[in-house]
N, C-alpha and C positions, 0 to 999 in steps of 0.2 A: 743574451746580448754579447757581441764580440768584444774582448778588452783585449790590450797591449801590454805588454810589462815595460816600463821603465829600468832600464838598469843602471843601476847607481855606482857610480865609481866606489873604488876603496876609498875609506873616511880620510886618509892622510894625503891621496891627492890634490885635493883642491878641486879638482875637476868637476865640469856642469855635467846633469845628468844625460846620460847617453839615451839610444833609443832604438829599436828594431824598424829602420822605414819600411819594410814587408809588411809586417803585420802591422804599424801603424796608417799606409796608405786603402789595405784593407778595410780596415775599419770604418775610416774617415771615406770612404767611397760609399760605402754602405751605409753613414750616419747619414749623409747630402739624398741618397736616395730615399731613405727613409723618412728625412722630413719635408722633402717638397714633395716628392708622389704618394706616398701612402698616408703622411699626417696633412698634409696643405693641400694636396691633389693638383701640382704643380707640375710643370715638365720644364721651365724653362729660369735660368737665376739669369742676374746681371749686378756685375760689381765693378767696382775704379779698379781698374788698371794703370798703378803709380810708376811702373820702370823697376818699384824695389822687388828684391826677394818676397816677400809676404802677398801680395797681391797675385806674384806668378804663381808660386803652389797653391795659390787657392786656384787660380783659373785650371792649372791642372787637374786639379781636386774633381774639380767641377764638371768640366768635359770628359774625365773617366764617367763620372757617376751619369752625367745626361746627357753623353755627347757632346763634342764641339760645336755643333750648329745651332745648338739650346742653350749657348752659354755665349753672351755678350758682354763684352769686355771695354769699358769707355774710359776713356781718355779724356782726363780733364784737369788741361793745363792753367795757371793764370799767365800773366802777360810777364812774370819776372822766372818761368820756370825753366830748367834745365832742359836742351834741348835733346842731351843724352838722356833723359828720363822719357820721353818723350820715345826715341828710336829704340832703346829698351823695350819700352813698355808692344812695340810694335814687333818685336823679335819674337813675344811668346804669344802675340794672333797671329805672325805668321806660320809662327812652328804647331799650333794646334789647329789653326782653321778654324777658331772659333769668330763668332761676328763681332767685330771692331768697329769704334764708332767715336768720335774725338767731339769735345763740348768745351769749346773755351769758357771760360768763367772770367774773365778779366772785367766785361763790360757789368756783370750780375753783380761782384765784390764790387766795383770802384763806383757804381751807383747808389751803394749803401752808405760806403765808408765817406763820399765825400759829404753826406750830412754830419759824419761825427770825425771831424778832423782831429789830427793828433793822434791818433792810433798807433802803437805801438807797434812791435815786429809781432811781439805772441797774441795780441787781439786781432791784428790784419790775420795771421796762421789760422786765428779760429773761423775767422769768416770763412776763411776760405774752406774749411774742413767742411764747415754747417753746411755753405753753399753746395759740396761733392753732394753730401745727402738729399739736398733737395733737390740736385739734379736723378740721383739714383732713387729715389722713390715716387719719382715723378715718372720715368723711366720707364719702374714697375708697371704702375697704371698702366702706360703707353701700350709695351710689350708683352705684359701676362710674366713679368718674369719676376721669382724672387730675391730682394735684396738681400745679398751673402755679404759678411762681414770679413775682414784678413788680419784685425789683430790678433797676436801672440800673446802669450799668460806673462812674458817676462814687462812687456810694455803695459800690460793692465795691472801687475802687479807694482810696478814703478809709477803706475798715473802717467804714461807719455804717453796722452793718446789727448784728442779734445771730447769734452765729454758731447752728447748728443749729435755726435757725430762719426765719429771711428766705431764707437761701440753700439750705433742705431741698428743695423740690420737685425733682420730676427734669427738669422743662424748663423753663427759663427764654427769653421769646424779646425781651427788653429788657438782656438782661445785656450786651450791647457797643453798647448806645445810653447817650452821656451825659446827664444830667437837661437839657441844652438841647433835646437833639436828642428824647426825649422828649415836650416841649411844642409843639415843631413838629410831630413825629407826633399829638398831642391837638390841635390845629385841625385838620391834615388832615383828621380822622376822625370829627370831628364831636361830641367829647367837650366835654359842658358848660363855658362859659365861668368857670362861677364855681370851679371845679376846679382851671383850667388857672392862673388870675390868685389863687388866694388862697396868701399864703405856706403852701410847705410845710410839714408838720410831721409829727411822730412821735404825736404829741397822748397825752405820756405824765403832761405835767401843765398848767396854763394858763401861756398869753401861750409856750410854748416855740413855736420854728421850729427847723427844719432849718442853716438859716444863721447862725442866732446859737451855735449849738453847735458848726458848722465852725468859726469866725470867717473865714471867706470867703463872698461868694456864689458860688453854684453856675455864673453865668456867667464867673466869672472863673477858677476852679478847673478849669472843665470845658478855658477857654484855655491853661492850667498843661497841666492833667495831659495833652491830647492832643501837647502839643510833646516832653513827656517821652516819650511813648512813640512818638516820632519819633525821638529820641535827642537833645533840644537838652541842651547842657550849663546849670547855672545861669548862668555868664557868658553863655552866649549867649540865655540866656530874658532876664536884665537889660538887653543891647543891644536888646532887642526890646519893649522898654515895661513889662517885670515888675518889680514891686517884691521887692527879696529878701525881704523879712519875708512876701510870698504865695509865695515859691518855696520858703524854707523849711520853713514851716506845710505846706502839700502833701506835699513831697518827705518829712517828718517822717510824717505821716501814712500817704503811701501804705508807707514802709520800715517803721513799727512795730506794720502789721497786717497783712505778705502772710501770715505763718500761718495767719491765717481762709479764705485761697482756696485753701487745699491738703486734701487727704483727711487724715484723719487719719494718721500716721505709723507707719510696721509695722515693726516688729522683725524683721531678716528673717532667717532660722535654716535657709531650703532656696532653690534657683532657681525656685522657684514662687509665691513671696512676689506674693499679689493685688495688683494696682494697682502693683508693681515691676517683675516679671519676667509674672507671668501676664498677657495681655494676648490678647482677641481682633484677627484682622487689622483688622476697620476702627478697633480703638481705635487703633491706631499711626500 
């Protein structure tokens, strides 16, 4: 099996972990053909297509490993969404010629929510996430195509994602790239400039970003969270140029969301308990 080295800045920079996008798009080409044509027996994925960076290198991802024409890319705005996320998102079907395909959700969400009035900004956001899924695994059915996932390790490792939603696809091949290493892989690859450079966002309402709702930037979190799962202690992130109030904010985060990266929980009543005790050899 093909692996990547991560290379790690020197300990006294601060710096998020770097990355070779050569030998990391390799890889990631080769994991996408491996799990939909040789383990699924698939030839065709389809994923949301948001406007941001993360969705575009997957679609890139995606159209290396199965061709542009096997990789459907849908657009699904609601009725409050950015209209630049929108023209965005139409910048990388046209630069790949992959098949594009636009699903308003406006009328699906406001049909639901107006039974449960009062919904908040982050409950409306989740409908709207849940709804992207049921339109992309409905999709699947439709098209023969499988549903690919576009989160990043730094967003699952933060819980900024909605669960049963951002994390539903069955293959993810950006899940253990941080949002730095990410935007490295979008130059490599040729993924529009203006994608790569506009702040993030969830574009669940105006002026939000990704990083004003962490209250970190993503380059500095990604420098956190890789030391952590090195094993640095906080004394030893603080000798190392972290401010405790970013080591905090991270470490708080990543402990009061590992819930959302685990299967749901099973009551187990026999030694066959799925995802416990039942387990195929390669799962183990």
């Amino acid at each position: 099996m093909m692996t990547y080295r991560v290379v790690r800045a020197a300990k006294d920079t601060c710096e998020p972990p770097a990355i070779d996008p050569a030998v990391a798009t390799t890889w990631l080409v080769a994991f996408l053909r491996d799990e939909l044509r040789l383990r699924r027996k698939m030839e065709r994925a389809v994923l949301g297509l948001s406007g941001g960076v993360d969705s575009a290198v997957t679609a890139y991802l995606c159209a290396r490993a199965l061709g542009p024409k096997n990789v459907y890319a849908i657009r699904m705005p609601y009725r409050t969404s950015s209209q630049a996320s929108l023209s965005d998102a139409q910048l990388v079907i046209d630069a790949l010629g992959c098949e594009g395909m636009t699903i308003d959700i406006s009328d699906a969400v406001d049909g639901y929510l107006k039974h449960v009035p009062h919904a908040d900004a982050r409950r409306r956001g989740n409908v709207m996430a849940r709804m992207r899924m049921v339109a992309l695994f409905d999709l699947s059915a439709h098209l023969g195509a499988l549903p690919i996932g576009t989160g990043n390790k730094t967003e699952r490792l933060l819980g900024y994602y909605t669960w049963h939603a951002d994390d539903a696809p069955p293959v993810n091949p950006l899940g253990d790239l941080f949002k730095t290493q990410v935007w490295v892989l979008a130059r490599y690859l040729g993924v529009p400039d203006r994608l790569i450079e506009k702040a993030p966002t969830a574009d669940l309402e105006a002026n939000q970003t990704d990083e004003a709702d962490l209250g970190i930037t993503y380059a500095r979190a990604d420098a956190i969270l890789s030391r952590i799962l090195l094993g640095y202690s906080g004394e030893q992130l603080v000798e190392r140029g972290f401010s405790a109030g970013d080591i905090a904010l991270v470490r708080r985060r990543v402990d009061s969301t590992h819930w959302k990266r685990h299967l749901p929980t099973t009551a187990m009543l026999s030694n066959t308990a799925i995802n416990e005790f039942y387990l195929r050899p390669v799962d183990y």
